[in-house]
Backbone as CSV, one residue per row, in Angstrom:
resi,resn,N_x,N_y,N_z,CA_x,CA_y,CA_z,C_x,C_y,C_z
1,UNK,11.886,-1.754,-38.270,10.734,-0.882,-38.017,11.193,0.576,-38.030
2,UNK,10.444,1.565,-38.465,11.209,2.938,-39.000,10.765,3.488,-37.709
3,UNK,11.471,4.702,-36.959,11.263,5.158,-35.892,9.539,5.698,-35.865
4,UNK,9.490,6.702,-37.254,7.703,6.579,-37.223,6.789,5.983,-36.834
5,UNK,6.801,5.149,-37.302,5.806,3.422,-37.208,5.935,3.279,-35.638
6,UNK,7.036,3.004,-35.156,7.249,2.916,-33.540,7.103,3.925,-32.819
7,UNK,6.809,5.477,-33.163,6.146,5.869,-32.024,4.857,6.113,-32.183
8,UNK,4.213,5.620,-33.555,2.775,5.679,-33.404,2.370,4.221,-32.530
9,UNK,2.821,3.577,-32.835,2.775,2.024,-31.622,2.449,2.736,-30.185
10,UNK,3.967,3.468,-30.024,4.003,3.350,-28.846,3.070,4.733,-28.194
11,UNK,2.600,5.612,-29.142,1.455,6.308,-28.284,0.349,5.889,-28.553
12,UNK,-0.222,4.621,-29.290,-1.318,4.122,-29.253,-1.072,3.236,-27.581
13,UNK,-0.368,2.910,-27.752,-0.161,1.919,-26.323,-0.479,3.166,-24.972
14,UNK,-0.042,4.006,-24.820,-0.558,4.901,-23.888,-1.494,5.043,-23.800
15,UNK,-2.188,5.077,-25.095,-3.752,5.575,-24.671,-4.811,4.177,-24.474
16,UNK,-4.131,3.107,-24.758,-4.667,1.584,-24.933,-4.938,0.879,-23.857
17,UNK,-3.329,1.554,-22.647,-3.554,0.786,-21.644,-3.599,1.172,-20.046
18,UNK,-4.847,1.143,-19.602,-5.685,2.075,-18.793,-4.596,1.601,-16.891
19,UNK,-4.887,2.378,-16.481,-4.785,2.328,-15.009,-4.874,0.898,-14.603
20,UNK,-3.764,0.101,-13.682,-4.291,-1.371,-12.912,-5.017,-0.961,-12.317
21,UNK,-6.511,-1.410,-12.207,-7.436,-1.676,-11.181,-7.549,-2.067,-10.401
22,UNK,-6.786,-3.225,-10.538,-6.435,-4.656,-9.294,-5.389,-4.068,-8.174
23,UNK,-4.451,-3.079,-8.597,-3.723,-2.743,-7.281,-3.722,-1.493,-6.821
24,UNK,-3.753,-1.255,-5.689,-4.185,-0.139,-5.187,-3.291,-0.020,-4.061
25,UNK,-2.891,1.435,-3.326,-1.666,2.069,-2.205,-3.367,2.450,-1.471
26,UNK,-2.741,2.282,0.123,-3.311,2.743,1.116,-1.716,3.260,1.550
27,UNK,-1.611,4.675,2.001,-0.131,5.258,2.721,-0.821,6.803,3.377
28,UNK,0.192,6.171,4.426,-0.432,7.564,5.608,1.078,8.377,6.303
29,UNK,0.893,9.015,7.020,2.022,9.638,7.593,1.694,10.468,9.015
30,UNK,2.446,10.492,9.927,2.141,11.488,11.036,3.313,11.545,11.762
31,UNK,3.381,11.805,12.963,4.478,11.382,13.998,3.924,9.918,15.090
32,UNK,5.416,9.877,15.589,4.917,9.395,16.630,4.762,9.869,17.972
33,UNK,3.393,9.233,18.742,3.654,10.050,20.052,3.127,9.182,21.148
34,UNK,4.323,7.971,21.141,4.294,7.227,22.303,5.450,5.599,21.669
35,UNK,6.546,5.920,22.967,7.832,4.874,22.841,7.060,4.233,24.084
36,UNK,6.843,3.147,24.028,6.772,2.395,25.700,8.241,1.699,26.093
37,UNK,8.840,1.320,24.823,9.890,0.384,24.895,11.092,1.133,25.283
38,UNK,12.535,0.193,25.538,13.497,1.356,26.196,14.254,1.461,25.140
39,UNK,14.445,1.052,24.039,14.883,1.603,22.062,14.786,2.732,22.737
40,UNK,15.729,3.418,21.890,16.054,5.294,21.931,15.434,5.482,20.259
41,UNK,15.426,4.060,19.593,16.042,4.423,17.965,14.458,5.513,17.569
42,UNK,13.531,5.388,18.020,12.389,5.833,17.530,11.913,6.803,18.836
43,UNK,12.341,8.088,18.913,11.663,9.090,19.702,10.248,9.419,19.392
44,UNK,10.016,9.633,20.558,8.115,10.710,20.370,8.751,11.856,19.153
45,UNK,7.341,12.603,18.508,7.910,13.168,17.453,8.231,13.058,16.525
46,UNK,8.781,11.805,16.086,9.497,11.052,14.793,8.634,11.075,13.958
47,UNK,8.587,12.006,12.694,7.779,11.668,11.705,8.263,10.318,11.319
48,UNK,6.659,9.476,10.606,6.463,8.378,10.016,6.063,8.152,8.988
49,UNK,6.029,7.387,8.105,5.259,7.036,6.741,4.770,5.754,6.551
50,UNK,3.931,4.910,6.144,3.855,3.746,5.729,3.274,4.012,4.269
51,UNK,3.213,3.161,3.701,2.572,2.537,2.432,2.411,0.767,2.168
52,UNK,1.205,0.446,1.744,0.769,-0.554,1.694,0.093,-0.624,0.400
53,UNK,0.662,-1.684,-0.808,0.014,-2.042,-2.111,-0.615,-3.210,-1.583
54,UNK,-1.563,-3.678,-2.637,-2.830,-4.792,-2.322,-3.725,-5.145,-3.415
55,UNK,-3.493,-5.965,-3.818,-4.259,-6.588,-4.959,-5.688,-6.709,-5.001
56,UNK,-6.621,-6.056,-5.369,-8.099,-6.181,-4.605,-9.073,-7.625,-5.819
57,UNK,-7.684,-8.402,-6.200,-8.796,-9.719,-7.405,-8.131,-10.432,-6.384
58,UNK,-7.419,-10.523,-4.614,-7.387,-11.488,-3.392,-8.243,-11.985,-3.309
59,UNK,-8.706,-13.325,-3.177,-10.072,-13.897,-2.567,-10.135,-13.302,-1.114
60,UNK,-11.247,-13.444,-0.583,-11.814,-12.986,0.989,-11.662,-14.590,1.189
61,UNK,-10.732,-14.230,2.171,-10.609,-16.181,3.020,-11.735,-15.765,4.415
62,UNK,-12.607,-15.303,4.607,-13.343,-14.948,5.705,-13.610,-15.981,6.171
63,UNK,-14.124,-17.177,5.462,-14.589,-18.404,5.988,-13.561,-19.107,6.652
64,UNK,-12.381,-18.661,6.647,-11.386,-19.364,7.402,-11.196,-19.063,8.934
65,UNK,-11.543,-17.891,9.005,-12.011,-17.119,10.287,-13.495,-17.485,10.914
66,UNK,-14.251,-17.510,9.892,-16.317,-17.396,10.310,-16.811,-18.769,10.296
67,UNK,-16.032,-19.482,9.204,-16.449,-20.665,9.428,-17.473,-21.232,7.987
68,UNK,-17.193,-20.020,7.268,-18.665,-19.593,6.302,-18.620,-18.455,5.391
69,UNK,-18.784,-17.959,4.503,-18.908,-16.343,3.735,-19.307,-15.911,4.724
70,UNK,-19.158,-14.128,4.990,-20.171,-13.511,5.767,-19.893,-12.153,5.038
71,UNK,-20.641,-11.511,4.628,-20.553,-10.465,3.703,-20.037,-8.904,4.886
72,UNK,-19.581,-9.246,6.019,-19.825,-8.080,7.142,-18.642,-8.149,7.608
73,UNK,-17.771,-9.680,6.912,-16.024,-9.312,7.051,-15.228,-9.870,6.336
74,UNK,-14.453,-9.721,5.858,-13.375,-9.746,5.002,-11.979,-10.079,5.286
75,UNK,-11.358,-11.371,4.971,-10.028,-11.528,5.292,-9.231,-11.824,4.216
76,UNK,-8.033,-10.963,3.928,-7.129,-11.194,2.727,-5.343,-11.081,3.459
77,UNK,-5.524,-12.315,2.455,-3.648,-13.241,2.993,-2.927,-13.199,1.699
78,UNK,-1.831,-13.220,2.001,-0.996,-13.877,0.909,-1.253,-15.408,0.946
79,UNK,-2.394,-16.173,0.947,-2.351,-17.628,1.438,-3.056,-18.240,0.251
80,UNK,-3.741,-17.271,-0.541,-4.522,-17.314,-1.524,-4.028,-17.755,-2.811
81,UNK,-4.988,-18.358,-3.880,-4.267,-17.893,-5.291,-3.643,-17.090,-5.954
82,UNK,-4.182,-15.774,-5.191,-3.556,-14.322,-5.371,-3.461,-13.543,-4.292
83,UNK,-2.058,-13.563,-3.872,-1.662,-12.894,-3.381,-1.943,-11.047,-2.780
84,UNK,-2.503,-11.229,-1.730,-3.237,-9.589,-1.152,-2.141,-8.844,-1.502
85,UNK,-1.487,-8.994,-0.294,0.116,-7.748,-0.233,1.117,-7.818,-1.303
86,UNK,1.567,-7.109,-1.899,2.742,-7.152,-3.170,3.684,-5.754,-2.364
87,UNK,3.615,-5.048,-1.699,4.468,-4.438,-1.285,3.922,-3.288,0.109
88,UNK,5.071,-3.617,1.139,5.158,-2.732,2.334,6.532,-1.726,2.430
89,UNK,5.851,-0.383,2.739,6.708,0.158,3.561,6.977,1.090,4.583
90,UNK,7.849,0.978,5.420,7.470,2.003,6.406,9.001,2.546,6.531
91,UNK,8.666,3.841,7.569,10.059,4.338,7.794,9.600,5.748,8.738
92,UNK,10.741,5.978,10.209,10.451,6.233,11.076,11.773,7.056,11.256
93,UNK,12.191,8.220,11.361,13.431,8.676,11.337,14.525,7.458,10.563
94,UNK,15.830,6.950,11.572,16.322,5.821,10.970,15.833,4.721,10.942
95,UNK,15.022,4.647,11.201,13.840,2.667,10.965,13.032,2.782,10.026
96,UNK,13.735,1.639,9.214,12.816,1.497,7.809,12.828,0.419,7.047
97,UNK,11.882,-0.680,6.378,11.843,-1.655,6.400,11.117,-1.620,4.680
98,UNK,11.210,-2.145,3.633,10.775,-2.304,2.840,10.653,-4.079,2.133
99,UNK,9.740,-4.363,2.060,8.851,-5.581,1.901,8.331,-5.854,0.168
100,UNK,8.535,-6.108,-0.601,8.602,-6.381,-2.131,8.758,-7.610,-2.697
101,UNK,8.791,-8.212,-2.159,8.800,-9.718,-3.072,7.732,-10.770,-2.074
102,UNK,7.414,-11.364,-2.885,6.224,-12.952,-2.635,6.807,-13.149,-1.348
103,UNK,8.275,-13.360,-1.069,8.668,-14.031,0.001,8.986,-13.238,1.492
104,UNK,8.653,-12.040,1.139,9.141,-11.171,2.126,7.855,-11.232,3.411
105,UNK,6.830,-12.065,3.282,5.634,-11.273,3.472,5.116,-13.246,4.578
106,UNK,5.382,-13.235,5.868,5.085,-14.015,6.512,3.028,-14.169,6.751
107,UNK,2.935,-14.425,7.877,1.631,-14.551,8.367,0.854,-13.009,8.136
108,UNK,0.887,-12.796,7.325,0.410,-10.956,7.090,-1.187,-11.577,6.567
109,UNK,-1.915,-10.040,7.175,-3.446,-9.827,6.288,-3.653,-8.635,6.713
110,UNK,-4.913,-8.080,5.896,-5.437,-7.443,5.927,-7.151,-7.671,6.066
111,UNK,-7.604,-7.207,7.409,-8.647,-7.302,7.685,-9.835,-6.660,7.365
112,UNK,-11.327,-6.517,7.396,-12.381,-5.767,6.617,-13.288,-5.793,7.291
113,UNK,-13.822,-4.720,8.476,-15.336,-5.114,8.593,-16.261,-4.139,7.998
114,UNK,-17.349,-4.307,7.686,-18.624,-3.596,7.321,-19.585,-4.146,8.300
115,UNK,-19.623,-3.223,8.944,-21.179,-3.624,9.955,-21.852,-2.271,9.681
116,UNK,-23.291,-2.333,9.997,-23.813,-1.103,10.410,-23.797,-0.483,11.083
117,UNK,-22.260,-0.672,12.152,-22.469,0.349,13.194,-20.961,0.990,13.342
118,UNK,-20.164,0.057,12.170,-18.713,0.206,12.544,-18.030,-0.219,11.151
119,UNK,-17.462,0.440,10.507,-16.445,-0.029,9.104,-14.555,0.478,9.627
120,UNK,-14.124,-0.869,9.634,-12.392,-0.428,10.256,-11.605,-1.338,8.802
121,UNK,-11.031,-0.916,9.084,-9.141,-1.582,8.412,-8.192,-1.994,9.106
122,UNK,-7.788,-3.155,9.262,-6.721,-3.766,10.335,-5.679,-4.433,9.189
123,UNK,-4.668,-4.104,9.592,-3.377,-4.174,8.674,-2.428,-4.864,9.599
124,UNK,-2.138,-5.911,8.932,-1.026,-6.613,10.421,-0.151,-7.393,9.323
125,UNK,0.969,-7.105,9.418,2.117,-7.555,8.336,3.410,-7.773,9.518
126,UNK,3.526,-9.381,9.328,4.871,-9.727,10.035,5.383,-10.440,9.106
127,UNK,6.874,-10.264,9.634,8.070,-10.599,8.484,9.390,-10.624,9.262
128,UNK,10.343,-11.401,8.832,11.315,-11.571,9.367,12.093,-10.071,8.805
129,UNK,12.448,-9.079,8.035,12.863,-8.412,7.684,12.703,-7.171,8.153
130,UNK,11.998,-7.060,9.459,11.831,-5.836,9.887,12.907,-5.951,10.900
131,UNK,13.529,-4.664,10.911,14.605,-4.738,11.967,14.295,-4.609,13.374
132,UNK,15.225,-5.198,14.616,14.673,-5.363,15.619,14.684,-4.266,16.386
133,UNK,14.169,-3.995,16.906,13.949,-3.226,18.058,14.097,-4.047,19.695
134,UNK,14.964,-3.127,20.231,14.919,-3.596,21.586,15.748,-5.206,21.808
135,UNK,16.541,-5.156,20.843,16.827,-6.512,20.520,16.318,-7.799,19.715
136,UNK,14.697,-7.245,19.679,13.707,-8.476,19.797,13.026,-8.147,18.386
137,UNK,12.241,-9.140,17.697,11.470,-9.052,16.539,10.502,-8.147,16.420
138,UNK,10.251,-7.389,15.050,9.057,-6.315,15.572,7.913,-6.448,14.470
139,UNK,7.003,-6.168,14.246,5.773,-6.674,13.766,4.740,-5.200,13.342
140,UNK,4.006,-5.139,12.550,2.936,-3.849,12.290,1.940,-4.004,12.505
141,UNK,1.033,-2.935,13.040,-0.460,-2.923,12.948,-0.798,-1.763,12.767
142,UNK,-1.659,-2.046,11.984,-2.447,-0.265,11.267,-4.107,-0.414,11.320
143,UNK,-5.223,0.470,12.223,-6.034,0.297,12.675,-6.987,1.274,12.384
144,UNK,-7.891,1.908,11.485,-8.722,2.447,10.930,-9.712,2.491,11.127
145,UNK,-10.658,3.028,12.264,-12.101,2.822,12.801,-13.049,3.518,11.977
146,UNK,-14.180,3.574,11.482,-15.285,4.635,11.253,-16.507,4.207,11.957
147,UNK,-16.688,5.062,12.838,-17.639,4.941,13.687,-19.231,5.427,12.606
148,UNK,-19.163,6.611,11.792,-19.793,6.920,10.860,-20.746,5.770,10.002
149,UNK,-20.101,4.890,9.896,-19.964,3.736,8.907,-20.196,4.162,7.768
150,UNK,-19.527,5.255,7.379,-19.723,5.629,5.403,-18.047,5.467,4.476
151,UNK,-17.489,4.843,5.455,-16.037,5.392,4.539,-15.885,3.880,4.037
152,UNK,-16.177,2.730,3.818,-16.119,1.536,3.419,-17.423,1.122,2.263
153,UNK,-16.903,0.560,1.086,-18.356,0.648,0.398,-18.889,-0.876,0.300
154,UNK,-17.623,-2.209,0.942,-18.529,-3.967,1.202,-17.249,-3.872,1.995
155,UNK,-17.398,-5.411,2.385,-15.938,-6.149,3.296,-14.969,-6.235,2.094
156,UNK,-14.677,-5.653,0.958,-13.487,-6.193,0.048,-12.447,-4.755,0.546
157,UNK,-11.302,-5.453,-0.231,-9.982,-4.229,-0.145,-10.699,-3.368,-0.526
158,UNK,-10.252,-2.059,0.110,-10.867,-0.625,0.036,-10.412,0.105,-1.299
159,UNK,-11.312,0.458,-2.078,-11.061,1.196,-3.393,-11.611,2.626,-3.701
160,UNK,-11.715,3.171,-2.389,-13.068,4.292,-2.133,-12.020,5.840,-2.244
161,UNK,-11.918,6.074,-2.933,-10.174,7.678,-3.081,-11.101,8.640,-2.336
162,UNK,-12.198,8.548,-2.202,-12.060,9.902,-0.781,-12.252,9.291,0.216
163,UNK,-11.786,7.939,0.662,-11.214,8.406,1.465,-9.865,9.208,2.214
164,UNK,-10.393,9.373,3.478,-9.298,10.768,4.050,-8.916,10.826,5.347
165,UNK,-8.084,11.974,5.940,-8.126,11.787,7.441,-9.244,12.410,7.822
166,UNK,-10.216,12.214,7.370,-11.722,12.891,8.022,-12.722,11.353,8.483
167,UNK,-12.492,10.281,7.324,-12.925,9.338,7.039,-12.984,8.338,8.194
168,UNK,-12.307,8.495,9.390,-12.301,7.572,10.031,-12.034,8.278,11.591
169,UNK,-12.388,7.964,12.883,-12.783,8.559,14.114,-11.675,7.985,14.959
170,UNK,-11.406,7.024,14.655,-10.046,6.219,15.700,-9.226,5.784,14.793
171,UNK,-7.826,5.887,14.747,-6.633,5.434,14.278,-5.569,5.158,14.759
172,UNK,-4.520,4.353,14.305,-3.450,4.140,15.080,-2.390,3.603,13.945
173,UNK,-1.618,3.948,14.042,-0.208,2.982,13.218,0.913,2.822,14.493
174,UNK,1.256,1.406,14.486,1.824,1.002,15.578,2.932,-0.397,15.095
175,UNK,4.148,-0.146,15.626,5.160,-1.056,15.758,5.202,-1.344,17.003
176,UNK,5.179,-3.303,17.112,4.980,-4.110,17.900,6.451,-4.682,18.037
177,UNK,7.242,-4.333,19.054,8.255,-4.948,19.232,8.126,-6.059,20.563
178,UNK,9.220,-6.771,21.256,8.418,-7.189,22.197,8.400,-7.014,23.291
179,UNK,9.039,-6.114,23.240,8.652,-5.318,25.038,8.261,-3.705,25.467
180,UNK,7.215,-3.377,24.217,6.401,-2.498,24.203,5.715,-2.153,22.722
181,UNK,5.354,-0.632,23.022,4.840,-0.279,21.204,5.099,1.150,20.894
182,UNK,5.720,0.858,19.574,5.763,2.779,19.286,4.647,3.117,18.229
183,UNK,3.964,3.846,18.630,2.758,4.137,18.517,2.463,5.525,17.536
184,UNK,2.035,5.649,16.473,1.591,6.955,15.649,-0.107,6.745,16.259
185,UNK,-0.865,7.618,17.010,-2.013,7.968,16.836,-2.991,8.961,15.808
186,UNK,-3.917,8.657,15.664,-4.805,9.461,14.619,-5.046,10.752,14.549
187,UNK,-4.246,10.917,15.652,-4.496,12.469,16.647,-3.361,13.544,15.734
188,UNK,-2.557,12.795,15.385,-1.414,13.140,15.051,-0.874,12.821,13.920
189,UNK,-2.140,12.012,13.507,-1.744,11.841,11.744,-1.928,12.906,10.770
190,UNK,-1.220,13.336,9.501,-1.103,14.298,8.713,-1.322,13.900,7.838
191,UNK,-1.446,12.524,6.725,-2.280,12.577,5.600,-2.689,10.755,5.582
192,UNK,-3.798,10.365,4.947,-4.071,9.397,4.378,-4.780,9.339,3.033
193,UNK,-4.547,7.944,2.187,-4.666,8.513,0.691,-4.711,6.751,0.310
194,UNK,-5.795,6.663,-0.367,-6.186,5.230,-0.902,-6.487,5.256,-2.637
195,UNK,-5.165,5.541,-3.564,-5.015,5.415,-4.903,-5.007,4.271,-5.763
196,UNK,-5.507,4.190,-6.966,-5.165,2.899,-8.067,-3.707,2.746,-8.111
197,UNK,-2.865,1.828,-8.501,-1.213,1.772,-8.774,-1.614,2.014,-10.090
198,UNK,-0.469,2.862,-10.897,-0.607,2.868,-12.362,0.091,1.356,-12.903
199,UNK,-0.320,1.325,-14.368,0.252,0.286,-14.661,1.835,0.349,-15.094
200,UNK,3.069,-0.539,-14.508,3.917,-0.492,-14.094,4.661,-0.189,-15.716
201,UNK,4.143,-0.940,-16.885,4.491,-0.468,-18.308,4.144,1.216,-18.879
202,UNK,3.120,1.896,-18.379,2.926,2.736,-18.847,3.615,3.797,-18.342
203,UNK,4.965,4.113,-17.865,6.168,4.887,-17.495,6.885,4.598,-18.178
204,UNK,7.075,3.222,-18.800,8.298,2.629,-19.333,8.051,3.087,-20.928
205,UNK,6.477,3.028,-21.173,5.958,3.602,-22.415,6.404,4.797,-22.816
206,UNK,6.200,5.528,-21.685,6.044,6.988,-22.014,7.594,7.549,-22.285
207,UNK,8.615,6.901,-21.167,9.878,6.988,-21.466,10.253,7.048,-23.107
208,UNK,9.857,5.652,-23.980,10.028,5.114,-25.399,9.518,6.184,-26.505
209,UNK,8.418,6.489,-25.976,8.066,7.584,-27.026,8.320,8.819,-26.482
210,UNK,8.949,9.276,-25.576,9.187,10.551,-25.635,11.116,10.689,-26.120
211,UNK,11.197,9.479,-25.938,12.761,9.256,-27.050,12.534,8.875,-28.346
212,UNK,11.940,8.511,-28.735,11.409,8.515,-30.409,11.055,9.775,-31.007
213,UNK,10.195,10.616,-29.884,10.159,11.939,-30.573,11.503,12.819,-30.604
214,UNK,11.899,12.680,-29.770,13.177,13.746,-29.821,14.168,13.387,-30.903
215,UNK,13.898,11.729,-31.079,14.699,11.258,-32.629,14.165,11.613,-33.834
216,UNK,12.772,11.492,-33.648,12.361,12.099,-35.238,12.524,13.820,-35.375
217,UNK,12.543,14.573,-34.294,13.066,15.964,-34.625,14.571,16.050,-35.450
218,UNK,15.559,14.972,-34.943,16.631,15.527,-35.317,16.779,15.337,-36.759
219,UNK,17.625,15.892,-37.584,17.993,16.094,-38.948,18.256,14.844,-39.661
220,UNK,17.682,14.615,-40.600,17.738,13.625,-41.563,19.015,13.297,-41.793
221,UNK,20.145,13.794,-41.825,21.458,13.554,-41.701,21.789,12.540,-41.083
222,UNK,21.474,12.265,-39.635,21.807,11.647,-39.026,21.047,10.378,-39.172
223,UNK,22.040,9.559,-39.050,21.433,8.219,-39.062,21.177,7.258,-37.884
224,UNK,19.606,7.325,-37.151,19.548,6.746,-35.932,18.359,5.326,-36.019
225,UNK,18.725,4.370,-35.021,17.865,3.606,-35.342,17.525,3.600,-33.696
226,UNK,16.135,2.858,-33.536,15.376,3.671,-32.450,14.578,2.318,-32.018
């Protein structure tokens, strides 16, 4: 194949193949400002980060909870045909835990309500791979209230990009160890941000043809194959 031919391929492929839809980052950041536990490792103050990817073609297992569909809540597991969570991470001065494979990802979900009086996000991801605190196993919860009820648009994974830290009235990001909680409040959060994931080929694309072009600049002399 002559380097030509292959980078018209490969910038038709850029423009061919659109944004994943199906996965989407919820990631926030603030400090923390509350240790209950006697860990030193995580002071008040400690800036934080999480990020959370999520497949939004998860079935809603709600009926496993309701007993029934109920269009007013939403439950997504890795328990499914398709898998909710595909990747966690967090990190807290030196505490930091990253979560990436099928197997990393125990009794985790992500919760959904839509009521008319209340739309939240409950994020609870346990895993053997989070390091311990206090000696003991530690666990996440991430808690998203809107009292408003406009920042949620059904009970499915949230796909709504404005939302913001305006979007929601009570918050919390919290590590559950077991003999207390270190706590990020909403009070003290500094950004939240609910994006599409790009598609994981179209970097790898762009890499290919922006080395094909720099090959077809060089001088016919040279003999490169690409």
């Amino acid at each position: 194949m002559s380097i030509k031919l292959l980078f018209w391929l490969t910038i038709h492929s850029l423009v061919a193949v659109p944004v994943q839809a199906e996965l989407f980052s919820l990631s926030a950041s603030g400090k923390i400002t509350l240790n209950s536990t006697a860990d030193p490792t995580i002071p008040v103050d400690t800036p934080w980060t999480f990020e959370i990817i999520y497949n939004t073609a998860a079935p809603d297992l709600d009926f496993e909870v309701t007993g029934a569909p109920d269009s007013t809540f939403g439950r997504f597991t890795n328990a499914g045909a398709i898998q909710a969570v595909t990747f966690f991470h967090y990190r807290a001065g030196t505490y930091e835990v990253t979560l990436d494979e099928p197997a990393d990802f125990g009794p985790s979900n992500i919760d959904i309500t839509f009521l008319t009086s209340v739309h939240a996000i409950d994020i609870n991801v346990n895993a053997a791979l989070f390091p311990p605190l206090g000696g003991g196993p530690v666990s996440f919860h991430a808690d998203f209230n809107d009292s408003s009820h406009s920042a949620l648009m059904s009970d499915g994974l949230p796909t709504n990009q404005a939302i913001g830290l305006q979007s929601f009235q009570e918050s919390s990001v919290t590590l559950l160890p077991a003999n207390g909680v270190v706590l990020g409040s909403g009070a003290d959060m500094s950004s939240l941000r609910i994006a599409p994931v790009p598609e994981p080929s179209t970097s790898a694309a762009a890499i290919i043809g922006g080395l094909c072009l720099l090959l077809l600049r060089r001088p016919r002399s040279a003999s490169v194959v690409c």
